[in-house]
C-alpha positions in Angstrom: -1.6 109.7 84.3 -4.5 111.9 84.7 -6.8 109.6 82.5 -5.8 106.8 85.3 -6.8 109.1 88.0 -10.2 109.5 86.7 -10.7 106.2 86.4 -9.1 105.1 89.4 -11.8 107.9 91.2 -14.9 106.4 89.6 -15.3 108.2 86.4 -16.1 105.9 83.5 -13.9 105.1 80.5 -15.8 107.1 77.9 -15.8 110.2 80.4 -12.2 110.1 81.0 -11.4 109.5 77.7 -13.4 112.5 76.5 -12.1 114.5 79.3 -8.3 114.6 78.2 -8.9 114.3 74.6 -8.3 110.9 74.1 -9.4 107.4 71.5 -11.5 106.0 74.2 -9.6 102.2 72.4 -6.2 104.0 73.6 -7.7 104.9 76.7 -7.9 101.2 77.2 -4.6 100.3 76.3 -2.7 102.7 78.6 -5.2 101.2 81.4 -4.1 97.5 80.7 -0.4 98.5 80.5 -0.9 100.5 84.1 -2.6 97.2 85.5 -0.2 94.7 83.8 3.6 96.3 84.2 2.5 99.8 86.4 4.3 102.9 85.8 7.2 100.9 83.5 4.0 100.0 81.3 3.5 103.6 80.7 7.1 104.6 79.6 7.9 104.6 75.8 9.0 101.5 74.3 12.5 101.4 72.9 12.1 101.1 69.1 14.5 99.2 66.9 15.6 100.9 63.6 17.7 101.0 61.3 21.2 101.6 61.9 23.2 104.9 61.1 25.2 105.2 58.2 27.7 107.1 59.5 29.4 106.8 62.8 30.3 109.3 64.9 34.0 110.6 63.4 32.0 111.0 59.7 29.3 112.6 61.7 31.7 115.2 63.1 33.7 115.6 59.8 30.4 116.5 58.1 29.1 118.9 60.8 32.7 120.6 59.7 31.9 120.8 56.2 28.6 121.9 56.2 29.9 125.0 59.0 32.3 125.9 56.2 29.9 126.0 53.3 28.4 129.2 52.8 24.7 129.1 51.8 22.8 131.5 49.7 19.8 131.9 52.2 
């Protein structure tokens, strides 16, 4: 947000960029998601993966094993 502020205040790309430690190509990007969708441009993206391979009753079993182990540390 404060990259958009110094542009939004007259300071050029490159500046900005410069200025908070960011790829002045990035720079760009976060500027055509704030003029495209506005703040909901800027949130993080839900990302698609791949699925858990055990659900939550296997999680919780092995969370109980692994307490009960004793560990040479």
């Amino acid at each position: 947000m404060i990259l958009l502020n110094l542009v939004a205040s007259g300071m050029g790309v490159e500046e900005a960029s410069a200025l908070v430690g960011m790829k002045q190509r990035i720079a760009y990007l976060w500027i055509n998601r704030w003029i495209k969708k506005g703040y909901e441009g800027l949130l993080p993206k839900k990302r698609s993966g791949r699925p858990p391979k055990l659900d939550k009753e296997q999680k919780e079993e092995l969370r109980g094993i692994l307490n009960q182990k004793e560990y040479l540390n």
